[in-house]
Structures are given as C-alpha cells and as structure tokens.
C-alpha positions, -999 to +999 in steps of 0.1 A: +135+143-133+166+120-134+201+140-138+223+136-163+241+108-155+213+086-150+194+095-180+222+087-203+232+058-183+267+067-174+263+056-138+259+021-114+222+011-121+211+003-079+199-032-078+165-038-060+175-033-023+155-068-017+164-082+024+187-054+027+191-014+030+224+002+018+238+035+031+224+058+008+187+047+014+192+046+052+210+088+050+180+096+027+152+077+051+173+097+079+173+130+062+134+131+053+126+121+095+152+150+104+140+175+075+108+168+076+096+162+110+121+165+144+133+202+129+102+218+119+084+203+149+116+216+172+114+246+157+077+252+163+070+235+197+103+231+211+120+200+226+094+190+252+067+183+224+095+164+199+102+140+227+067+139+235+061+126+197+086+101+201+077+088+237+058+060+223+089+054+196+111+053+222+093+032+246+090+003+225+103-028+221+117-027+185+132+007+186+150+008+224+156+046+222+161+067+247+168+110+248+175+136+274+186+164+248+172+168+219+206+167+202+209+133+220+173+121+204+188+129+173+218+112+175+201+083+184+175+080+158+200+086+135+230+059+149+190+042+149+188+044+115+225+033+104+232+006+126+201-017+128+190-044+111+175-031+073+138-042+085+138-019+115+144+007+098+110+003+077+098-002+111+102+030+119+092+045+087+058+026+093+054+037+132+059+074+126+031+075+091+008+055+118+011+079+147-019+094+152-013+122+177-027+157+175+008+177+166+011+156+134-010+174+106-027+160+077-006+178+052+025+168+074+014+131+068+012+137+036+046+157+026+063+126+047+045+100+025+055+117-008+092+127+008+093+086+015+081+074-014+105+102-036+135+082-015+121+050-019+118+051-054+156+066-057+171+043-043+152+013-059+132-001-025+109-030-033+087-005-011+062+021-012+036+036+009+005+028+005-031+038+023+001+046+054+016+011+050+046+004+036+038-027+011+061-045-016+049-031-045+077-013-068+058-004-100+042+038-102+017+018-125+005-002-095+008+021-069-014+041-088-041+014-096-043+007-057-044+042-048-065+051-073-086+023-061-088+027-026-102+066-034-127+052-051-153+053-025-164+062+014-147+037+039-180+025+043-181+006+008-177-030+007-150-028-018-130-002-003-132-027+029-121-056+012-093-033-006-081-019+026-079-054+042-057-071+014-033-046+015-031-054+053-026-087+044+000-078+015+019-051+034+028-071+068+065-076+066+064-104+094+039-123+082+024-119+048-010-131+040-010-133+003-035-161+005-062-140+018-045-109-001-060-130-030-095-135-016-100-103-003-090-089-036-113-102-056-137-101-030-138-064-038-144-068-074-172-085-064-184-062-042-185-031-064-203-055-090-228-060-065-233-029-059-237-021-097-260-051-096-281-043-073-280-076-060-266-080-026-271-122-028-250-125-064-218-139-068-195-121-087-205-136-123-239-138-115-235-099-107-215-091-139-242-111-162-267-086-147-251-060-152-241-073-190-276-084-195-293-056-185-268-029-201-259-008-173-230-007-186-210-017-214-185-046-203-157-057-227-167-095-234-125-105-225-120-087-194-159-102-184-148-135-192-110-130-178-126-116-142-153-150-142-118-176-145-101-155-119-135-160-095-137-191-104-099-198-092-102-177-063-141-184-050-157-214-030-185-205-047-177-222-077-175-261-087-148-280-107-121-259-107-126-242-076-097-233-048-071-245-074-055-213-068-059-213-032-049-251-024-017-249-038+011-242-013+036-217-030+011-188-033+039-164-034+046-124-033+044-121-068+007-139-072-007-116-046+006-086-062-004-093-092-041-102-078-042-065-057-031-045-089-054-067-114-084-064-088-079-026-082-071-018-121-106-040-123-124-018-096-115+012-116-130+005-146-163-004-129-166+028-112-152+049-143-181+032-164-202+035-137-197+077-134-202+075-173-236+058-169-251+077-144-248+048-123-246+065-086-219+039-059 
C-alpha cells in the first residue's frame, strides 16, 4: 500500500522513466539483485558458485564485468548498475530472469520477478515482466490480461504459441516488431476459436459463426462483431479492407499494445465461456 505521503498526494508525482533510469530505480534494481540473489546465494554456496552464476554475465559483450573477490563482483555490478547507459541496466534485469542454470530455483525466479516488478511499478517504469521478458506495458490491468492469458493453456496450444511469440516481438528493446506483435496477436484469437470450432481450416469469423451458430457458447453480438473488423484489419484472409492496418507505416508501440491486451482480454473470455460450457481446450 502507498504511504502517506503518496496517498494524499503531498509528494513529487515520478514521471514515466520513458529513454531513461533515474537513481532511485537503478539503487532499487540494485538492491533486489544484491537482496535477493548474490547474498542468499553467497550465503548458501559460497563465492565459487556466485561467480560461477555470473560467468556467463560477466563474459559478455554488453555487461564487461569482471571479479576476483566477491566483494569486488559486487562492487562492480553495482558501479554496473549506476553508471551505464539506462538500457543496460534492463539488460541485465532480462539476462539474470533468463538464466537457466541449476542453482537458480523456480521459486527464486519467481520472488525476483515479483521483487522487479514491485520496483518497477514504484518507480513508474514503462516496464514489467512478463512470461521472463521485460516488455513496455505499464498498466496491472494488462499485465494481468496477458498473464492471465498466457496461463490459459499447455505450451503446446496454438494460442498460447502465437501469445508467447507476440510478446517476443513486443518485448525486444532493440528491435520491436509490433507489426507482427499485431498478427500474432490476433492469430491467437483465432486459434483458440478454432479450437472451440472444431475446425482446424476456419478463419477466425468463419470459426466464431460456428461457434455462434451452433451455441457452444453464448457470444456477445458487439464483441463478435468488434473481433471480425479487427480480423478483417489484421488478416490476408480477408478482401476490401484487408492489410489496411498492416500497410500503413507508423504501426507504433501503442497499436501493438493495445492489440496484445485486446487479443489476450479476448482469449480469456473464450476459455472462461468455454470452462462454463463444458467445452474441454
């Protein structure tokens, strides 16, 4: 809960840290990797096996750090975490969640991803973590939709495929792909409806009329009809008005977030009214 001074408003509302970091975020990303993760793991496993975590951090390119002590690993990381550039520093945050070695537990990964997001969140980052990627999303609301969405299946779904892969494309700082963030996005919609179809071949109205027609579930007629434009936008499927989404050259940050929340939020209600009919994903 917010303290005092927040919830009454008595103190300087944080901008959107957008292109930057200030201090504050940078000591709270520093305290959560030295709180969280080089102590406990120091204190458990001693030096050897920190440094052995961090071999592959400290051997590449983008980080450039080097330790003999531990108390020199630390000072680096940290001098790491103040002095570069503001994107390096998410660098970081993103190596460490996608480290897969055996001394990093699940409910490790876990306290770290809440621990980041809690920081995040504080200091009003256009980030979060997501699926372990840091993507630009800033609202709960949508964090939630996506999560909520990407839990919806087994990894072997189509949706949960096509889910997985626009956040890729969303969440890659260098180079964004909020084109395909778009197609991939509804892409799972249609998958899911395929599924509730039963009807592999259908496109995604063709798969919703089905499913309307033959009342396996109950669709509301304006999100039906709201889900068939956005196809029809998004899918080379469809004549007249098709790619006049796609074509146009300023597809920007905010149209692929808004297409990855809408198309998760969408997914959700399929498979909620799904479980309600009996109708087994």
């Amino acid at each position: 809960m917010p303290l005092f001074s927040f919830r009454e408003q008595l103190c300087e509302t944080i901008a959107i840290q957008t292109n930057s970091m200030n201090k504050t975020l940078r000591m709270r990303i520093w305290n959560v990797i030295n709180n969280k993760l080089l102590e406990p793991l120091s204190e458990q496993m001693g030096y050897t096996l920190v440094r052995l975590f961090f071999q592959e951090v400290m051997l590449h390119d983008c980080f450039q750090i080097e330790a003999y002590s531990l108390s020199f690993l630390y000072k680096q990381i940290r001098e790491f975490i103040f002095d570069t550039q503001w994107y390096k520093v998410y660098d970081l945050v993103d190596f460490i969640l996608q480290l897969k070695l055996e001394i990093i537990k699940e409910d490790l990964t876990k306290e770290l991803t809440l621990s980041f997001n809690n920081v995040l969140e504080l200091e009003n980052s256009p980030y979060r973590i997501l699926n372990g990627l840091l993507a630009p999303v800033t609202s709960e609301v949508e964090i939630k939709s996506v999560e909520t969405a990407l839990a919806s299946g087994s990894s072997g779904n189509g949706w949960i495929v096509h889910l997985k892969c626009a956040l890729e494309r969303f969440s890659d700082r260098e180079q964004p792909d909020y084109r395909n963030t778009i197609k991939e996005s509804i892409s799972a919609v249609e998958a899911i409806s395929k599924v509730i179809a039963n009807d592999e071949n259908a496109t995604l109205n063709q798969a919703l009329d089905r499913i309307e027609r033959e009342a396996k579930i109950n669709l509301h007629t304006a999100l039906k009809s709201s889900f068939s434009k956005l196809y029809g936008y998004t899918s080379s499927k469809e004549e007249g008005i098709r790619h006049a989404l796609l074509s146009e050259g300023n597809i920007c940050e905010e149209d692929a977030r808004f297409m990855l929340v809408v198309c998760s939020a969408f997914v959700n209600y399929l498979k909620v009214k799904s479980d309600n009919a009996g109708i087994q994903l």
